[in-house]
C-alpha positions in Angstrom: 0.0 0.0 0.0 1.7 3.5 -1.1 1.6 6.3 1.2 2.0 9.4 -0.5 3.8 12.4 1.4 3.1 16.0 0.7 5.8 18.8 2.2 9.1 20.3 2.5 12.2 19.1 1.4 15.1 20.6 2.8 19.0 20.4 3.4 19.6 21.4 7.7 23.4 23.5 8.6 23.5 22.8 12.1 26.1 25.0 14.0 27.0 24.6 17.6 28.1 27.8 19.4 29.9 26.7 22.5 28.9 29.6 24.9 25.2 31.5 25.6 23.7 33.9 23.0 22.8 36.4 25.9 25.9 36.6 26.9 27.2 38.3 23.5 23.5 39.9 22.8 22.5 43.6 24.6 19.4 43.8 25.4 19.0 48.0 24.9 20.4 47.2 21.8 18.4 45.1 19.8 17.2 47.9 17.7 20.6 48.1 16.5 21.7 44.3 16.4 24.9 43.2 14.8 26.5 40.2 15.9 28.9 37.3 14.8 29.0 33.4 16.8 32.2 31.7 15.8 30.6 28.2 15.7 33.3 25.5 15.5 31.4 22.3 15.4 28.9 21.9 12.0 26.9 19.5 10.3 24.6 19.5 7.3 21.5 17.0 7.4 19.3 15.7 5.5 15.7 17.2 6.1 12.7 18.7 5.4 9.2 17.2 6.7 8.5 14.6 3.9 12.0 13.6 3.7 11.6 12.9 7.4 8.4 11.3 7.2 9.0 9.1 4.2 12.4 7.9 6.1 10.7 6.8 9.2 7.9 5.2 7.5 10.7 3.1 5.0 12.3 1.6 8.3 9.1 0.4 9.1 8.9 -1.5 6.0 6.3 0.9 4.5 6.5 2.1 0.8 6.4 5.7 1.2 6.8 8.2 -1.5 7.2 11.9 -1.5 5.3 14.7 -3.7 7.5 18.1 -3.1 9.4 20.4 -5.3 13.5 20.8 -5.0 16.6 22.8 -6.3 19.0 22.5 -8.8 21.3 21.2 -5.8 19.5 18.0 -5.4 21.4 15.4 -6.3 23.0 14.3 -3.3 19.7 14.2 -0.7 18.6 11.8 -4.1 21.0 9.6 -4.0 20.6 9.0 0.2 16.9 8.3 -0.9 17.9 6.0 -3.6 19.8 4.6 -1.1 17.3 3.9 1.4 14.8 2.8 -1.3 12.6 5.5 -1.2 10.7 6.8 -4.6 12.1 10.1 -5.7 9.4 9.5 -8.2 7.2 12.4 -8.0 9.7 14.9 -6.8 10.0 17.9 -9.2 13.6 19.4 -9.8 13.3 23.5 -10.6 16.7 24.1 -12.0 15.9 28.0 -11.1 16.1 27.3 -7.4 17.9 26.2 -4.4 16.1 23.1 -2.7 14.9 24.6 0.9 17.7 25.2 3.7 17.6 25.7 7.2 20.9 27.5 9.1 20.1 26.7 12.7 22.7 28.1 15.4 22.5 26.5 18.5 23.9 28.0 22.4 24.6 25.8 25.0 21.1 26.4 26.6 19.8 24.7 23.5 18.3 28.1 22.7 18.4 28.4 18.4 18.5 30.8 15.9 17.4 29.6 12.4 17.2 31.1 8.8 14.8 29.0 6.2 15.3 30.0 2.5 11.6 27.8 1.2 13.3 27.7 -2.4 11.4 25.3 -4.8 9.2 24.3 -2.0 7.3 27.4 -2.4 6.4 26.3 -5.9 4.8 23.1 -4.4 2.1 23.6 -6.4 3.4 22.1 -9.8 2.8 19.0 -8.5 -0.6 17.5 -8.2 -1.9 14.1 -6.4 -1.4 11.6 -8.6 -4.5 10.0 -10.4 -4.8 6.1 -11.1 -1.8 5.1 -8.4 -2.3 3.2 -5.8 -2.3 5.5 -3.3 -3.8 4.2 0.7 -3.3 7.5 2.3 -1.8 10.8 2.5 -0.2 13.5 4.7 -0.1 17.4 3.3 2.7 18.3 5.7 4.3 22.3 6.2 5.0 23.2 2.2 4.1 26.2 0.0 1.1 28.0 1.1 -0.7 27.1 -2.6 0.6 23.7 -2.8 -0.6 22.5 0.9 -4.3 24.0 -0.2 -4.3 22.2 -3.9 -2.9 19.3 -2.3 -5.6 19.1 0.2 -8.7 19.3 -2.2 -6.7 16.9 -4.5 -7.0 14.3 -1.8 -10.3 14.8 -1.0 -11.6 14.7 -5.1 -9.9 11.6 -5.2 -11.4 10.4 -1.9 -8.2 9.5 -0.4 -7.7 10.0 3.3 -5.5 12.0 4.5 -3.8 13.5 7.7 -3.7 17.3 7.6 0.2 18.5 9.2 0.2 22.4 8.9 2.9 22.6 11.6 5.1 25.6 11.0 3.3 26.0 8.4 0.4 27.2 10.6 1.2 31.1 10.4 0.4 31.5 6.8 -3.7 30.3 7.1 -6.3 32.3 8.6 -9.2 30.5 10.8 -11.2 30.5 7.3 -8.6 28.4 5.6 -8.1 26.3 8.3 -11.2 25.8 8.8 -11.4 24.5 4.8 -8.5 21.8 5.7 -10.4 20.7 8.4 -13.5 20.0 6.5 -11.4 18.3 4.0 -9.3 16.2 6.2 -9.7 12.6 7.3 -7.4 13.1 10.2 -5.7 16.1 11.9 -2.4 16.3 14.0 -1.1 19.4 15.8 1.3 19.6 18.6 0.1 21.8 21.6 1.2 25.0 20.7 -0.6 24.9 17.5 -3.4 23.3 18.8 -3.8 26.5 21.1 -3.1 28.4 17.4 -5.7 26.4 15.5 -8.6 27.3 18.5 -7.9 30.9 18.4 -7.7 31.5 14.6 -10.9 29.6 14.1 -12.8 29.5 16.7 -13.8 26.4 17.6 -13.2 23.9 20.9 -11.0 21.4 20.5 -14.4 19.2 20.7 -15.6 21.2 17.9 -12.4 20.7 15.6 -12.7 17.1 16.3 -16.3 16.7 15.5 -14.9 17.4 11.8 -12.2 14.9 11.4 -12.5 10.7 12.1 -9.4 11.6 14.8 -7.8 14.4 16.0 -3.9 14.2 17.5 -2.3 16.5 19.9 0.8 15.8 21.1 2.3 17.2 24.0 6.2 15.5 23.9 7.1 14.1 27.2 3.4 14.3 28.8 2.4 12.1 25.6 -0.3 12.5 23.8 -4.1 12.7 23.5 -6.3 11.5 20.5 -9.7 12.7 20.0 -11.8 10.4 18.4 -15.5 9.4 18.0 -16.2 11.6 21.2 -13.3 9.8 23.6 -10.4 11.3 24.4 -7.5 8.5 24.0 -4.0 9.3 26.4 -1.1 8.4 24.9 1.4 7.7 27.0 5.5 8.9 25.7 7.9 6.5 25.0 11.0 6.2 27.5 14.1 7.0 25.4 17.4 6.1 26.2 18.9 9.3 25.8 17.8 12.8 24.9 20.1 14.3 22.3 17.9 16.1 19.6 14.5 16.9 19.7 14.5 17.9 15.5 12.4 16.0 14.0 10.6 13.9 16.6 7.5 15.4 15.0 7.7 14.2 11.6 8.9 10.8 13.6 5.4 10.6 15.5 3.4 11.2 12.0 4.9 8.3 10.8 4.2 6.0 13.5 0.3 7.7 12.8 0.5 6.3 9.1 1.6 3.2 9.9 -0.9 2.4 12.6 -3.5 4.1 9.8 -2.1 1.7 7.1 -2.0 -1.2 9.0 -5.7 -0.7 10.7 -4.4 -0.9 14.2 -6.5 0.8 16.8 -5.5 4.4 18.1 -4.3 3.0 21.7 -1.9 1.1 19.2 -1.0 3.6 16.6 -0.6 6.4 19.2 2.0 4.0 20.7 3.9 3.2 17.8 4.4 7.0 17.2 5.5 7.8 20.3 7.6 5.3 20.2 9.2 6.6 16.8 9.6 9.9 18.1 11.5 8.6 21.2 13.9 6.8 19.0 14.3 9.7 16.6 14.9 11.8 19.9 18.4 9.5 20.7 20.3 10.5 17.9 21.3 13.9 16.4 20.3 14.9 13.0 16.3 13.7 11.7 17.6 10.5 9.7 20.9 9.0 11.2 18.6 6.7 13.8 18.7 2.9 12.0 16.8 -0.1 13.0 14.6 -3.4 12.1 10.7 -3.8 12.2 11.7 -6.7 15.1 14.1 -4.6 17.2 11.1 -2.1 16.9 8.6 -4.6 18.0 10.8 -5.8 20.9 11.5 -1.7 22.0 7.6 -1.5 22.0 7.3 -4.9 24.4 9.7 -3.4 26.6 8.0 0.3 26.6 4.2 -0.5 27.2 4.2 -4.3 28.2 2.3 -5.7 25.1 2.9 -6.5 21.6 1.3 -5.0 18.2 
């Protein structure tokens, strides 16, 4: 069963500045701000929400592939997919633009500053859901404004189900438009920041947003999570991991773990499980796509986490 994965592609510069950003920032002079961290210790990832998803999903033995729109400066994020054996099928090279790229500076207090150039992602819009595949299910993850609203009506013409993502990609909709996703989507997922977003720009109780999708997620990262669905409220519980080294990512992790519960029919006590899970895994390694692992060391983590088997 094919999972299709609408969102961002993107490449992530990680720099680690070994002091505290307040202690070289003034506050009486932010008007007039001009500053420089030497940051010795860099990385570049591979990112991007679909990239993350789609990865997750492939170590579960899951056959995701990703919709989204990329630079000219593709090639090598194509050939780690290639190597993991996921379908670079419908991505769209635009040999005009950069594919998107995070610059994330981080202090010792974990505090960040990030610059994202969106690139070809904000042209997501030149690609459409594919008609006559054998597409399950879908996600419309944070992408270009136009291409997250096509995608969503896409889905629903085709009457494919599908998980509406917005994450950082909240800002750009007004209660109106989300209120359109909302009536489009099968499933919604926010964490509990946007969740608080989603209420105020619309409206409505989270009751009320769940009375329009068949489940409604809201995580809440080490207090779990809670699923909304057919009037019950379902508590997840989080995942122990072993360590806590980067929480980038962890989001996309937990989506995955949603669509391969959804794929595989389990019920939400399950499914929610299996994402937190994932995101607890994700969480013990740095970067979103260096964590490795089979579908039975997976099984075996979940034995150990919740005291039952899937």
């Amino acid at each position: 069963m094919t999972t299709l994965i609408c969102g961002s592609m993107a490449y992530d510069t990680i720099m680690v500045f070994h002091d505290q950003f307040k202690n070289h920032i003034l506050a009486d002079k932010l008007h007039i701000l001009n500053v420089s961290f030497l940051v010795p210790a860099m990385r570049r990832e591979y990112g991007g929400c679909a990239g993350n998803i789609a990865y997750n999903l492939q170590l579960m033995n899951e056959e995701p592939v990703i919709m989204a729109t990329v630079g000219h400066d593709f090639e090598p994020y194509a050939q780690w997919l290639s190597q993991k054996g996921i379908s670079t099928h419908h991505i769209k090279v635009l040999d005009d633009h950069y594919t998107g790229q995070a610059y994330i500076t981080t202090d010792q207090d974990n505090n960040q500053i990030t610059a994202f150039h969106p690139g070809a992602m904000n042209f997501s819009h030149l690609n459409a859901v594919p008609v006559g595949e054998d597409i399950s299910i879908g996600i419309v993850s944070p992408d270009g404004k136009q291409g997250m609203q096509e995608h969503a009506e896409q889905f629903a013409e085709l009457e494919i189900p599908f998980i509406f993502d917005p994450g950082q990609g909240m800002p750009m909709f007004n209660g109106e438009e989300l209120i359109r996703f909302l009536d489009l989507a099968t499933y919604a997922t926010f964490n509990d920041y946007e969740s608080e977003l989603v209420q105020e720009r619309t409206g409505l109780s989270l009751e009320q947003i769940a009375e329009k999708v068949e489940a409604l997620i809201i995580t809440l990262g080490a207090q779990g999570s809670k699923i909304y669905s057919q009037g019950q409220c379902i508590e997840i519980p989080a995942a122990k991991p072993s360590q806590i080294l980067d929480p980038t990512g962890c989001g996309d992790a937990y989506r995955a773990g949603l669509l391969y519960g959804l794929i595989n029919e389990y019920d939400w006590e399950i499914t929610g499980r299996i994402a937190s899970l994932l995101g607890a895994i994700k969480i013990e390694h740095n970067g979103t796509q260096n964590h490795v692992f089979t579908l039975d060391e997976f099984k075996q983590r979940y034995q150990d986490n919740f005291g039952t088997s899937f």
